[in-house]
PQR file of N, CA, C, O and H, with PARSE charges and radii, in Angstrom:
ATOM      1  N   UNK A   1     -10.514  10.533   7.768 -0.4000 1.5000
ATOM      2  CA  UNK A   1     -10.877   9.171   7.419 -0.0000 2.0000
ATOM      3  C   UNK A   1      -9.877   8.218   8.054  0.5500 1.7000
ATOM      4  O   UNK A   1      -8.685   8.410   7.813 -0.5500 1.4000
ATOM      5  N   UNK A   2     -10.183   7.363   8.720 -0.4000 1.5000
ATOM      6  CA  UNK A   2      -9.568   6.336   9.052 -0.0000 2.0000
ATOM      7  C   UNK A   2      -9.577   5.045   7.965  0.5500 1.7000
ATOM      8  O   UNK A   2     -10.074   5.041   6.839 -0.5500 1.4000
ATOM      9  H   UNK A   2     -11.151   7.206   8.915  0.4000 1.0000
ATOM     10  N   UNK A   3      -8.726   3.726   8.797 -0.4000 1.5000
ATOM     11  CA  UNK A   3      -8.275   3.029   7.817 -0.0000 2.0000
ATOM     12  C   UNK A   3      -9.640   1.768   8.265  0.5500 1.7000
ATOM     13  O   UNK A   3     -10.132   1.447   9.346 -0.5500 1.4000
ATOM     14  H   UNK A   3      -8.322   3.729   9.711  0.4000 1.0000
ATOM     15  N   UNK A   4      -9.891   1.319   6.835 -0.4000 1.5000
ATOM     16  CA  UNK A   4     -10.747   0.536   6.998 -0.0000 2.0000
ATOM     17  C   UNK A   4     -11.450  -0.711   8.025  0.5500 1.7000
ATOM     18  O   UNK A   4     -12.596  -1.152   7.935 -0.5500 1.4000
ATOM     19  H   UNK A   4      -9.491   1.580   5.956  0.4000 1.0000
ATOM     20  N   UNK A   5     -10.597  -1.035   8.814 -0.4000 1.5000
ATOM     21  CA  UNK A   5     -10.514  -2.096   9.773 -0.0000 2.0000
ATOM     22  C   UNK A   5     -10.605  -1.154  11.255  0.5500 1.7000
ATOM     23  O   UNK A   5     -10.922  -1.745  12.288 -0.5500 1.4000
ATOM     24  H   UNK A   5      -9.666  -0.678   8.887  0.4000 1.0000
ATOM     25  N   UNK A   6     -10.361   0.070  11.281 -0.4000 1.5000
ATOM     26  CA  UNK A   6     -10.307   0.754  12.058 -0.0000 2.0000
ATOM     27  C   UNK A   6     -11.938   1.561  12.410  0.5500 1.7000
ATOM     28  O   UNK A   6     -12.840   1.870  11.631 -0.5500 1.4000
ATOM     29  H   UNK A   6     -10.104   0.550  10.442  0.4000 1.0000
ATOM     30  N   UNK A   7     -11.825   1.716  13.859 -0.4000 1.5000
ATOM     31  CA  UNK A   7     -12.552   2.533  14.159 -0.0000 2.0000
ATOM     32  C   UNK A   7     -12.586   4.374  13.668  0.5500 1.7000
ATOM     33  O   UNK A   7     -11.752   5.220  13.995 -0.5500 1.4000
ATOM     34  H   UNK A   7     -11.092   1.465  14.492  0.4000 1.0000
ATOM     35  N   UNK A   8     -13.621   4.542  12.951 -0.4000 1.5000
ATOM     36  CA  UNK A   8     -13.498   6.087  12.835 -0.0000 2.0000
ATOM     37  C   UNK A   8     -13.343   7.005  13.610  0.5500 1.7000
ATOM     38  O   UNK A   8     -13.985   6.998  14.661 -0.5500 1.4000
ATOM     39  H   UNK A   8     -14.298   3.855  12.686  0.4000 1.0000
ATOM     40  N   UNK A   9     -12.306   8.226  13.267 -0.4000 1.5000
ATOM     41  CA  UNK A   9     -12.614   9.048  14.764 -0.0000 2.0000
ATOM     42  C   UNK A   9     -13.672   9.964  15.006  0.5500 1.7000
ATOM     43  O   UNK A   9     -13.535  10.677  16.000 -0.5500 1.4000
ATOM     44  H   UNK A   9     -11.785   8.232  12.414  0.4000 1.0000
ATOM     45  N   UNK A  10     -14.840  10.124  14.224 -0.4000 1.5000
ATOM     46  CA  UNK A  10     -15.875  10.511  15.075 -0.0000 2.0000
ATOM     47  C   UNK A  10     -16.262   9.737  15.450  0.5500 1.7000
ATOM     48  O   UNK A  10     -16.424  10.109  16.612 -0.5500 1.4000
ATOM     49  H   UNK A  10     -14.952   9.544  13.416  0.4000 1.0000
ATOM     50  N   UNK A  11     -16.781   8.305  15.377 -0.4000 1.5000
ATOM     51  CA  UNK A  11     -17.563   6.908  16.376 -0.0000 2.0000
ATOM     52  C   UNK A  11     -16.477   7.199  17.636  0.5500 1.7000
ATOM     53  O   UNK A  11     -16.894   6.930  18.762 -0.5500 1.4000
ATOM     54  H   UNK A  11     -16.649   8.002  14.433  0.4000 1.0000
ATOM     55  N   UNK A  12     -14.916   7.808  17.493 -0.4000 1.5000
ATOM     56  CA  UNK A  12     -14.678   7.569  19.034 -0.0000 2.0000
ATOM     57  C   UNK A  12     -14.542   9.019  19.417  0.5500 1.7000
ATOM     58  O   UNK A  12     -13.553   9.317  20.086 -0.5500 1.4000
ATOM     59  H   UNK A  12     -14.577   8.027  16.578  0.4000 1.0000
ATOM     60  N   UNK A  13     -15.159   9.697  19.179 -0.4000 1.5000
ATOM     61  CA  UNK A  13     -15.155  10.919  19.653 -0.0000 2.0000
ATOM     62  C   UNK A  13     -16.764  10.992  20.654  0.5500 1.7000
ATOM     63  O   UNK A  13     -17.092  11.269  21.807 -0.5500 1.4000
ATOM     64  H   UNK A  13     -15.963   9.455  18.636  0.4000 1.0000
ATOM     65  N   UNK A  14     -17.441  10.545  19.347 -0.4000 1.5000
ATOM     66  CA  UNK A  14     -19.022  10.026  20.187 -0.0000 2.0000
ATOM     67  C   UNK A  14     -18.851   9.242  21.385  0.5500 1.7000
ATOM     68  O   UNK A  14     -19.316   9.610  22.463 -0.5500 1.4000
ATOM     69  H   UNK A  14     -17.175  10.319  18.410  0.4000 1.0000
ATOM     70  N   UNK A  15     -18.145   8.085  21.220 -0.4000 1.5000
ATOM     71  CA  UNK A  15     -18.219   7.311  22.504 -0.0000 2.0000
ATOM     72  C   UNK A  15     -17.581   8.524  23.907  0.5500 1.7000
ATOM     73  O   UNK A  15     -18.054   8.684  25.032 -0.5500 1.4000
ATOM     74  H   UNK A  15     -17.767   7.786  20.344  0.4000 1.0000
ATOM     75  N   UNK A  16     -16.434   9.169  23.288 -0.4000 1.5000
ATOM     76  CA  UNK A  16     -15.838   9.713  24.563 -0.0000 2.0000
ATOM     77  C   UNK A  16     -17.106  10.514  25.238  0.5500 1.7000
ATOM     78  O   UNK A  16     -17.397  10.365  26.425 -0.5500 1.4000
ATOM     79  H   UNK A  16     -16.049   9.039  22.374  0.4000 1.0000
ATOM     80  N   UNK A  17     -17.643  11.157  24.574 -0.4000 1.5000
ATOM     81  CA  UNK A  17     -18.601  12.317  24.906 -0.0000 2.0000
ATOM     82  C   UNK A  17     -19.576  11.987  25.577  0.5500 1.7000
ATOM     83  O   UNK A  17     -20.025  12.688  26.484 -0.5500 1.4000
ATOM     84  H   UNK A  17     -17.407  11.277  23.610  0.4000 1.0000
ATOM     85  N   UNK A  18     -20.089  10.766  25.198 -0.4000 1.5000
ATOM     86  CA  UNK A  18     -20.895  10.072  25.812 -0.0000 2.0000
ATOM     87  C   UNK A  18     -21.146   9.032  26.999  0.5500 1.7000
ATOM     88  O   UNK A  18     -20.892   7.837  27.146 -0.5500 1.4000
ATOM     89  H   UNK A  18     -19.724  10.196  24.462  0.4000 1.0000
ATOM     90  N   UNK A  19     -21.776  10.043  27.803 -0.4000 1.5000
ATOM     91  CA  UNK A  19     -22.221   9.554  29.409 -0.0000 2.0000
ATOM     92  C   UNK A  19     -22.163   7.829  29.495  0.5500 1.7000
ATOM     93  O   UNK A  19     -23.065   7.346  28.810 -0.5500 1.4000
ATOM     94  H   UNK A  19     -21.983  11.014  27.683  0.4000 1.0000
ATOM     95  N   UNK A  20     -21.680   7.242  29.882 -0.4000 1.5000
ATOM     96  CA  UNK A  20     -21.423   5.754  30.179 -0.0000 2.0000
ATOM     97  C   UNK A  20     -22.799   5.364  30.900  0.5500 1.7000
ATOM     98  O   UNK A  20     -23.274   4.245  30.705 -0.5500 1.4000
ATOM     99  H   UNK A  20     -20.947   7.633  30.438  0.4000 1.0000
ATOM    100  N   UNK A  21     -23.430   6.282  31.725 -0.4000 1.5000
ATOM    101  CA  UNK A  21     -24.919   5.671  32.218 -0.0000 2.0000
ATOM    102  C   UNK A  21     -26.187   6.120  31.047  0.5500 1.7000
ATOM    103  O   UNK A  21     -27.351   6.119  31.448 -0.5500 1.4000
ATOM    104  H   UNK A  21     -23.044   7.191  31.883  0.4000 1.0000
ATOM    105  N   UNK A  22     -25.864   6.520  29.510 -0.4000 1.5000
ATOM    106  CA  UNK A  22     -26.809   6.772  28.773 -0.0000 2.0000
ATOM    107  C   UNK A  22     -26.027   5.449  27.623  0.5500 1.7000
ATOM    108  O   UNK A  22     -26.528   5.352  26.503 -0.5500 1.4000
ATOM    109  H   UNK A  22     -24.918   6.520  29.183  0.4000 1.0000
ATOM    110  N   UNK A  23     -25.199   4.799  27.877 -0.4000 1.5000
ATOM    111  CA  UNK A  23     -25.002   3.418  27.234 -0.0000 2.0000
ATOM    112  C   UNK A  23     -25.426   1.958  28.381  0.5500 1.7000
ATOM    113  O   UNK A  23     -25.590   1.686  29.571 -0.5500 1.4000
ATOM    114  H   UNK A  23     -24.792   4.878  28.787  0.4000 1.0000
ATOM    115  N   UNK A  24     -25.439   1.404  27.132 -0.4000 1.5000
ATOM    116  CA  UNK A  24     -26.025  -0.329  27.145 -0.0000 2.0000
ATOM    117  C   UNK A  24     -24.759  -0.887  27.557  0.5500 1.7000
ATOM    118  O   UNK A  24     -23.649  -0.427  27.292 -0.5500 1.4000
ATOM    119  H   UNK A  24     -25.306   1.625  26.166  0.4000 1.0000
ATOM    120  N   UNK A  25     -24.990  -1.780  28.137 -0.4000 1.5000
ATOM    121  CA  UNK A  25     -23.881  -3.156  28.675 -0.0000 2.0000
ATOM    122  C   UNK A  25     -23.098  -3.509  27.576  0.5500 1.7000
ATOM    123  O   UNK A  25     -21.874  -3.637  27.534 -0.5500 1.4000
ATOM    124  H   UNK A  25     -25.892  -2.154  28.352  0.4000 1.0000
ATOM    125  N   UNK A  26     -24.317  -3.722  26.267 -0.4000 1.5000
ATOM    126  CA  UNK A  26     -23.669  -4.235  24.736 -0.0000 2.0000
ATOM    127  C   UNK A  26     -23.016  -3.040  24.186  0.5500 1.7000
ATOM    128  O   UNK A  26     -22.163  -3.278  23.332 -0.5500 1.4000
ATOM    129  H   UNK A  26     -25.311  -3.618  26.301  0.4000 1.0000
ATOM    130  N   UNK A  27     -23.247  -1.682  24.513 -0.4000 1.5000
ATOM    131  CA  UNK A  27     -22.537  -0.960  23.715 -0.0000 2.0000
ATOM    132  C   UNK A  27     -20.970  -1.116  24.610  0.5500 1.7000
ATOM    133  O   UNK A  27     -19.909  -1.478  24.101 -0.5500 1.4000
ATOM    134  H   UNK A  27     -23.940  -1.489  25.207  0.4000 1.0000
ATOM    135  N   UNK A  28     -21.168  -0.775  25.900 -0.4000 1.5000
ATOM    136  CA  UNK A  28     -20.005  -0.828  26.871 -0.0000 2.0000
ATOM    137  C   UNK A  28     -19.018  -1.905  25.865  0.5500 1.7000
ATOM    138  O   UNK A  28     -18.253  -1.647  24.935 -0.5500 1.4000
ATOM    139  H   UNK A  28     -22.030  -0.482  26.313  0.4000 1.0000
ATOM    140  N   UNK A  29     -19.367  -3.044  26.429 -0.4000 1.5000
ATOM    141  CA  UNK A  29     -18.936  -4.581  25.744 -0.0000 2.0000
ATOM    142  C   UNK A  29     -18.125  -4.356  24.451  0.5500 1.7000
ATOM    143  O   UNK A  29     -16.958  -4.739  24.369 -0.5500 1.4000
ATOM    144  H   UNK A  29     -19.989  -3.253  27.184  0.4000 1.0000
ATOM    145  N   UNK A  30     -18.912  -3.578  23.204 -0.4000 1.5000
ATOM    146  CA  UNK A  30     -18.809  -2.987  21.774 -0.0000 2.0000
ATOM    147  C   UNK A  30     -17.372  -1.984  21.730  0.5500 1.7000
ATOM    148  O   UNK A  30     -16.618  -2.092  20.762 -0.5500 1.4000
ATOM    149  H   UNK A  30     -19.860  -3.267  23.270  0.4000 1.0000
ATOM    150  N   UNK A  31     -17.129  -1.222  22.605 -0.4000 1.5000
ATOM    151  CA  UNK A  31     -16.637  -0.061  22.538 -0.0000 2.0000
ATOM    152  C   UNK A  31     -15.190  -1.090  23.184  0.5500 1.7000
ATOM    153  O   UNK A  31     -14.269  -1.342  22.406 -0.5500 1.4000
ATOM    154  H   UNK A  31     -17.741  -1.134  23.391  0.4000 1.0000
ATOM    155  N   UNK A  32     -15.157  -1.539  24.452 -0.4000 1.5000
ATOM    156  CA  UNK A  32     -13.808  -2.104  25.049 -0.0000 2.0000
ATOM    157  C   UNK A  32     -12.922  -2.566  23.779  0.5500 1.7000
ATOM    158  O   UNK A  32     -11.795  -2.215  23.429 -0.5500 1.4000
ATOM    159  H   UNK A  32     -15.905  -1.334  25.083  0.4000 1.0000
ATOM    160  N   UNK A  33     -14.225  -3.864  22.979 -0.4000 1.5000
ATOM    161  CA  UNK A  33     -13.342  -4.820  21.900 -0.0000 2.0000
ATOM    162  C   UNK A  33     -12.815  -4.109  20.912  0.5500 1.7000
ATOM    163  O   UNK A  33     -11.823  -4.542  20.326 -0.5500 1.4000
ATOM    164  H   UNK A  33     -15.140  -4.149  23.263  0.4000 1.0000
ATOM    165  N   UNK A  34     -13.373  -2.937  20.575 -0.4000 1.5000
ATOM    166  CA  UNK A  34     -13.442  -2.162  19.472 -0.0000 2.0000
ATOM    167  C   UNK A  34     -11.998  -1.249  19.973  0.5500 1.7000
ATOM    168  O   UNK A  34     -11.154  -0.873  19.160 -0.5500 1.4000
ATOM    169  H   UNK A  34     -14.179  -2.585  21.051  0.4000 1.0000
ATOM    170  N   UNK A  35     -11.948  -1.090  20.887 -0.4000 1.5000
ATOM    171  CA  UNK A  35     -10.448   0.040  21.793 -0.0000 2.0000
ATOM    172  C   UNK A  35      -9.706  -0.976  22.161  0.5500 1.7000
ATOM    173  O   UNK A  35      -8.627  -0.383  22.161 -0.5500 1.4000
ATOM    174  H   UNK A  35     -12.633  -1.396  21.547  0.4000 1.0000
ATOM    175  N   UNK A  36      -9.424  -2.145  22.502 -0.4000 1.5000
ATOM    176  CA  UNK A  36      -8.676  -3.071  22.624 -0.0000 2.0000
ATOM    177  C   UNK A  36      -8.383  -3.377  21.339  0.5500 1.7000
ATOM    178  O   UNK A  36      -7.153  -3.383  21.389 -0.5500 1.4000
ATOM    179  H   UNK A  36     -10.301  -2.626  22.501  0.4000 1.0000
ATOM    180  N   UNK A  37      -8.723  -3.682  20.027 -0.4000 1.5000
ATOM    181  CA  UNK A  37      -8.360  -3.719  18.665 -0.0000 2.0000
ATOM    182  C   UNK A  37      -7.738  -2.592  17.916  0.5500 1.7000
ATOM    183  O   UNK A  37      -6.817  -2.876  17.150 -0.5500 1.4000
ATOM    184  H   UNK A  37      -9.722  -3.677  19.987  0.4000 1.0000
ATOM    185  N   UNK A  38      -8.105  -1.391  18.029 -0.4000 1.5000
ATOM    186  CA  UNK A  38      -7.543   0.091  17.285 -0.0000 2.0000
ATOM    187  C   UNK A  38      -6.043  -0.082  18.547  0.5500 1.7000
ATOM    188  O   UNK A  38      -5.025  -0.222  17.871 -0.5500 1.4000
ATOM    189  H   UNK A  38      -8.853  -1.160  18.651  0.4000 1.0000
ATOM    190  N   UNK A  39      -5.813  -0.096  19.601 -0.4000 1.5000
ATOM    191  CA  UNK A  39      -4.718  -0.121  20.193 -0.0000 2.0000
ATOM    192  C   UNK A  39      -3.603  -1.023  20.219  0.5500 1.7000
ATOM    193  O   UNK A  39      -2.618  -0.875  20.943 -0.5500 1.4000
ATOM    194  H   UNK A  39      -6.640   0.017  20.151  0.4000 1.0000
ATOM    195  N   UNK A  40      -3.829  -2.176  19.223 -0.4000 1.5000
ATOM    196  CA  UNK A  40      -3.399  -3.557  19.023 -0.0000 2.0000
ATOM    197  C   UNK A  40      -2.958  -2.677  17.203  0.5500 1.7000
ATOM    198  O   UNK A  40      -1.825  -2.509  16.753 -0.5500 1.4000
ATOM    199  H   UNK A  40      -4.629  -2.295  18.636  0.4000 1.0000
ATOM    200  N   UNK A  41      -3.572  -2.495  16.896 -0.4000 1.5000
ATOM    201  CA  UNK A  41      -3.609  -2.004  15.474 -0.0000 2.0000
ATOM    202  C   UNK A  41      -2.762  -0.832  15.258  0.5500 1.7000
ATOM    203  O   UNK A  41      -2.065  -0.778  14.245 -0.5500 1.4000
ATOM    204  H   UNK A  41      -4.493  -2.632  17.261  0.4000 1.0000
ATOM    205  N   UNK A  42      -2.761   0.623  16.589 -0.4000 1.5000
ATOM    206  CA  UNK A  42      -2.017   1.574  16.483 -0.0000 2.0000
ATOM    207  C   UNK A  42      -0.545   1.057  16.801  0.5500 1.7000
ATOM    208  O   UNK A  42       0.497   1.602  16.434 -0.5500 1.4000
ATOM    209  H   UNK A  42      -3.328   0.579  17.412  0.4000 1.0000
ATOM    210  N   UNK A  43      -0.631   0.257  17.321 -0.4000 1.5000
ATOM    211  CA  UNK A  43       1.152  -0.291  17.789 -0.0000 2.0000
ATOM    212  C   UNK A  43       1.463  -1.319  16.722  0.5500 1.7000
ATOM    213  O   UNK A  43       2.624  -1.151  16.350 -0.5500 1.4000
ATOM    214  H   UNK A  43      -1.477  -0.185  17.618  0.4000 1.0000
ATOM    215  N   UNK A  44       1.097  -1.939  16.329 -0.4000 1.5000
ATOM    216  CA  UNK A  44       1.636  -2.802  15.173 -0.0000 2.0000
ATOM    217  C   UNK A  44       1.508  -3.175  13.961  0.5500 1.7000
ATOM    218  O   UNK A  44       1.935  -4.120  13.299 -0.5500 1.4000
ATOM    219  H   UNK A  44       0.153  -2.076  16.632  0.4000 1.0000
ATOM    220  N   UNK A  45       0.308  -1.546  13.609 -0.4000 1.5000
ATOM    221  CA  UNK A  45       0.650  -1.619  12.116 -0.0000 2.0000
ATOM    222  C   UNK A  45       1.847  -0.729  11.190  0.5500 1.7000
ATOM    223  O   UNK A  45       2.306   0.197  11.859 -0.5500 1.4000
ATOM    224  H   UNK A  45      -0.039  -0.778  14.148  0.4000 1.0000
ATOM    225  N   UNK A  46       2.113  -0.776  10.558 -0.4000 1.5000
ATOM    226  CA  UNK A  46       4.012   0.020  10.593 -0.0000 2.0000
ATOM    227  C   UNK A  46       3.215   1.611   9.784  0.5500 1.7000
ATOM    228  O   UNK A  46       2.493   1.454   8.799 -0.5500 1.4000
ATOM    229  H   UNK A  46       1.741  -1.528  10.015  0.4000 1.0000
ATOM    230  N   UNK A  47       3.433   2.812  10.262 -0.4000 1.5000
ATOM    231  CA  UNK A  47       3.059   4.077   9.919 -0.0000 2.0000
ATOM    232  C   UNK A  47       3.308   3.783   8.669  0.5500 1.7000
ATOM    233  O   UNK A  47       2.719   4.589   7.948 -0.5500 1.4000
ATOM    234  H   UNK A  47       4.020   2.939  11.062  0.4000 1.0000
ATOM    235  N   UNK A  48       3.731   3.233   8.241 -0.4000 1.5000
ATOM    236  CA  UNK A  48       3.945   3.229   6.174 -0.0000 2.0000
ATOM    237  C   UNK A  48       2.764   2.824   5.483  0.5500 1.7000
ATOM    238  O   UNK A  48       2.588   3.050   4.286 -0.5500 1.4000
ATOM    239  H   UNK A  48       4.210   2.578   8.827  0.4000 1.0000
ATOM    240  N   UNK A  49       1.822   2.133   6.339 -0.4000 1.5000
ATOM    241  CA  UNK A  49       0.901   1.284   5.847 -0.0000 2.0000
ATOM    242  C   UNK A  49      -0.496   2.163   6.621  0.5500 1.7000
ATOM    243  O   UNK A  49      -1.582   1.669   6.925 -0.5500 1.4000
ATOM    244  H   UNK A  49       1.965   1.950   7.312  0.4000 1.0000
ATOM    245  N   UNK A  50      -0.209   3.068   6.737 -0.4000 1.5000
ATOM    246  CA  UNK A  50      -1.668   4.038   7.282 -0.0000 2.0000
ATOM    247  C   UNK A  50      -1.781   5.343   6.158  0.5500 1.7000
ATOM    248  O   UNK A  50      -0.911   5.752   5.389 -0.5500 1.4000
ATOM    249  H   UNK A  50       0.673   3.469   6.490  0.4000 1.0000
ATOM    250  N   UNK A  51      -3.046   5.785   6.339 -0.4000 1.5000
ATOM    251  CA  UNK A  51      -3.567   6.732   5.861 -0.0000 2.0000
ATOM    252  C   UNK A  51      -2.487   7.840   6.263  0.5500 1.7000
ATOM    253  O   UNK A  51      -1.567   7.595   7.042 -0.5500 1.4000
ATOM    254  H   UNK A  51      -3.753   5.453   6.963  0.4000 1.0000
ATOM    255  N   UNK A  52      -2.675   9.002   5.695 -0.4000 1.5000
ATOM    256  CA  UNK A  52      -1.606   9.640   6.675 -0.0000 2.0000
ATOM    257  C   UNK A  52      -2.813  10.149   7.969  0.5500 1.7000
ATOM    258  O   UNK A  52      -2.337  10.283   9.096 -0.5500 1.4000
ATOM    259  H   UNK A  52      -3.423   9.201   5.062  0.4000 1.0000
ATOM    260  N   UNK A  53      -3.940  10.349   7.834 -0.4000 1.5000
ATOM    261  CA  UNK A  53      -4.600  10.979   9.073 -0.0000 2.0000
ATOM    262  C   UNK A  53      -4.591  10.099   9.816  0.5500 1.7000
ATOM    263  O   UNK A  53      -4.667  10.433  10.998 -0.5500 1.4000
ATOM    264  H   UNK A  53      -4.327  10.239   6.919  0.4000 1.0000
ATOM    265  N   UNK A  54      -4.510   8.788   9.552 -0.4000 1.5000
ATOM    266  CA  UNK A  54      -4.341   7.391  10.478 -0.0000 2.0000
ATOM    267  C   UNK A  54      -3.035   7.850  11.420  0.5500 1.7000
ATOM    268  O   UNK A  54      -2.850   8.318  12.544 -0.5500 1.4000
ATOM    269  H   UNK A  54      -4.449   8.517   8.591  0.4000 1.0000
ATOM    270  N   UNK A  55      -2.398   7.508  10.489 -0.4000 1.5000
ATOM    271  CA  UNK A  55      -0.598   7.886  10.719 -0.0000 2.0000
ATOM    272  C   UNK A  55      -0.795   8.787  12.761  0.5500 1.7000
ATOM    273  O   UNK A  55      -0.637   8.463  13.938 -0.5500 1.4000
ATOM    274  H   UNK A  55      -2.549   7.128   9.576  0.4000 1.0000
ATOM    275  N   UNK A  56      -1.380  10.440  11.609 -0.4000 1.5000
ATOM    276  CA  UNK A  56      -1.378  11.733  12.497 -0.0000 2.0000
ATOM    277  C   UNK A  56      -1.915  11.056  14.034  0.5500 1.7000
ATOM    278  O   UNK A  56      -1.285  11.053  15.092 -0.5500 1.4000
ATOM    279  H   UNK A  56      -1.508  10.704  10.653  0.4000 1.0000
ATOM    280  N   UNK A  57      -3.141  10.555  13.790 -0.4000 1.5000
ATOM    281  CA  UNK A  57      -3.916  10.197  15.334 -0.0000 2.0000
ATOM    282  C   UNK A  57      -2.888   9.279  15.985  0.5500 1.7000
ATOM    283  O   UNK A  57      -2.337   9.615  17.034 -0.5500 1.4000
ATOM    284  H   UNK A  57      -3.653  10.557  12.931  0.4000 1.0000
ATOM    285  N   UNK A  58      -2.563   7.870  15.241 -0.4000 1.5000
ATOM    286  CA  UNK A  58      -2.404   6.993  16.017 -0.0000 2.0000
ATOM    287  C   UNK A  58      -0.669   8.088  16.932  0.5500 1.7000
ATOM    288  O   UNK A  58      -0.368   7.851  18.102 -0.5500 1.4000
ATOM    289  H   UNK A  58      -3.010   7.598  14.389  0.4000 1.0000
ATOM    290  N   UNK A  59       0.062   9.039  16.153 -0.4000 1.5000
ATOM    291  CA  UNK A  59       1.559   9.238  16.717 -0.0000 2.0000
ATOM    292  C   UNK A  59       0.879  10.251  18.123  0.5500 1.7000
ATOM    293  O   UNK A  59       1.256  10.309  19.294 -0.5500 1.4000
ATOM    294  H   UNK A  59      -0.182   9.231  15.203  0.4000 1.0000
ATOM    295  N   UNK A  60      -0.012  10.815  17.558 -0.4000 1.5000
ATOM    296  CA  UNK A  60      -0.920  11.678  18.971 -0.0000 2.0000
ATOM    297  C   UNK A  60      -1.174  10.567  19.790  0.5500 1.7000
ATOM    298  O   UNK A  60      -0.494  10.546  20.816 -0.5500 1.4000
ATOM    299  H   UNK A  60      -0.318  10.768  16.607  0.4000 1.0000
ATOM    300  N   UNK A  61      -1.907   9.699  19.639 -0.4000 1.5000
ATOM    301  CA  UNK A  61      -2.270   8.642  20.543 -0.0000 2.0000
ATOM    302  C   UNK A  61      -0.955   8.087  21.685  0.5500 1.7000
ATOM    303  O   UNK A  61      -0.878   8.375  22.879 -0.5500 1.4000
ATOM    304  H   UNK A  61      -2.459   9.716  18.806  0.4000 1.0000
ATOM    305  N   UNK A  62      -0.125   7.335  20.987 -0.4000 1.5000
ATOM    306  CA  UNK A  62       1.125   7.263  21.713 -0.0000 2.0000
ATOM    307  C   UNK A  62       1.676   7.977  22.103  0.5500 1.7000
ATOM    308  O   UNK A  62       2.481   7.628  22.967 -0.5500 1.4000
ATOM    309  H   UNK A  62      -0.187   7.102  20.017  0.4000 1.0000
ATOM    310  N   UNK A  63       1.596   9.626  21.671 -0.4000 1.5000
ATOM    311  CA  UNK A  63       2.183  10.578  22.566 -0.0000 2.0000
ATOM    312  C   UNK A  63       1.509  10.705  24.354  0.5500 1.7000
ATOM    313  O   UNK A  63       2.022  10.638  25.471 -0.5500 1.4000
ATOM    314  H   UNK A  63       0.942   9.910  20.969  0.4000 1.0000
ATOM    315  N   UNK A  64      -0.013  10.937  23.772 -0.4000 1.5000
ATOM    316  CA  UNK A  64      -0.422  10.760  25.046 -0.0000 2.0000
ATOM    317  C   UNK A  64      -0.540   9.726  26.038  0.5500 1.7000
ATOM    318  O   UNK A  64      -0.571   9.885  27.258 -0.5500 1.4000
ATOM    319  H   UNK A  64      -0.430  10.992  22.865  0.4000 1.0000
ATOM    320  N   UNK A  65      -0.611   8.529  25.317 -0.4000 1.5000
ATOM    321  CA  UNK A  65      -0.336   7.258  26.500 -0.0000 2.0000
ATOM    322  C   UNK A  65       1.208   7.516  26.871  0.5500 1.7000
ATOM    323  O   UNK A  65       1.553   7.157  27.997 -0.5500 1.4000
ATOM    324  H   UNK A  65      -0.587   8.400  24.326  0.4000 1.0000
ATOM    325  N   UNK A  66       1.973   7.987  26.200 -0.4000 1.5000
ATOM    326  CA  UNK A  66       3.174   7.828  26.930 -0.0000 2.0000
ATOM    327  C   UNK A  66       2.955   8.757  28.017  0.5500 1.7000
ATOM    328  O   UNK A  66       2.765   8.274  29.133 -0.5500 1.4000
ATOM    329  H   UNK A  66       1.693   8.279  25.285  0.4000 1.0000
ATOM    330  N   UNK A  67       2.951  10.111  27.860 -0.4000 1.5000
ATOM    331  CA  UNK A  67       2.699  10.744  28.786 -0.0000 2.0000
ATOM    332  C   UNK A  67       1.875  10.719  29.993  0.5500 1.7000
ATOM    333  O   UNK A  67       2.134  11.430  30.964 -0.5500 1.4000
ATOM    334  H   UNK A  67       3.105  10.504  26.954  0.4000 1.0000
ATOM    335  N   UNK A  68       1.036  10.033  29.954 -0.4000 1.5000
ATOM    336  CA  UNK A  68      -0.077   9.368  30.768 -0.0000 2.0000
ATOM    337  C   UNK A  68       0.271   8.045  31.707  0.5500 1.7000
ATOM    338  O   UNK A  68      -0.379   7.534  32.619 -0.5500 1.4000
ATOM    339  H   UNK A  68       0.825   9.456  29.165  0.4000 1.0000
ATOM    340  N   UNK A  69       1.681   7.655  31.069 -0.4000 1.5000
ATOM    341  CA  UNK A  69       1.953   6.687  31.830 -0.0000 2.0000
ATOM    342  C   UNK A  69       2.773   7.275  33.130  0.5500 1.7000
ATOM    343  O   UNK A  69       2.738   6.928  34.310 -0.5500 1.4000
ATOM    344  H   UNK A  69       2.209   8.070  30.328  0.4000 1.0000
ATOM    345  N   UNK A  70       3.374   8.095  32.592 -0.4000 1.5000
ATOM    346  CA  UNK A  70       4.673   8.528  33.807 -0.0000 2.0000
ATOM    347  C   UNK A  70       3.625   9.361  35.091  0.5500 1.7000
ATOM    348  O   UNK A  70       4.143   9.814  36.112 -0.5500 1.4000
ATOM    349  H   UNK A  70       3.403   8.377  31.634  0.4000 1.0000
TER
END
């Protein structure tokens, strides 16, 4: 379960899985604002104030963007 304001992680497990030419412009559009907000949200909401499965994803998340950056 994710945190209320947040995207769930099966809705982004679906999006990953899913072929970008079997989505809409509006879903495209849907999904950016929606990943531009959970990534605004994983960096500056303080881990004290998450679910702990929140917590778990978002420290995976930053593990892999870090790694992804170098």
């Amino acid at each position: 379960m994710s945190d209320p304001e947040r995207k769930p992680f099966t809705d982004q497990m679906k999006e990953k899985i899913t072929p970008d030419s079997s989505k809409s412009t509006i879903d495209k559009a849907k999904e950016q604002l929606t990943d531009a907000y959970d990534k605004v949200a994983k960096n500056f909401t303080s881990d004290e104030n998450k679910s702990t499965t929140q917590d778990a994803h978002d420290k995976i998340s930053r593990f892999v963007d870090d790694k992804t950056k170098k």
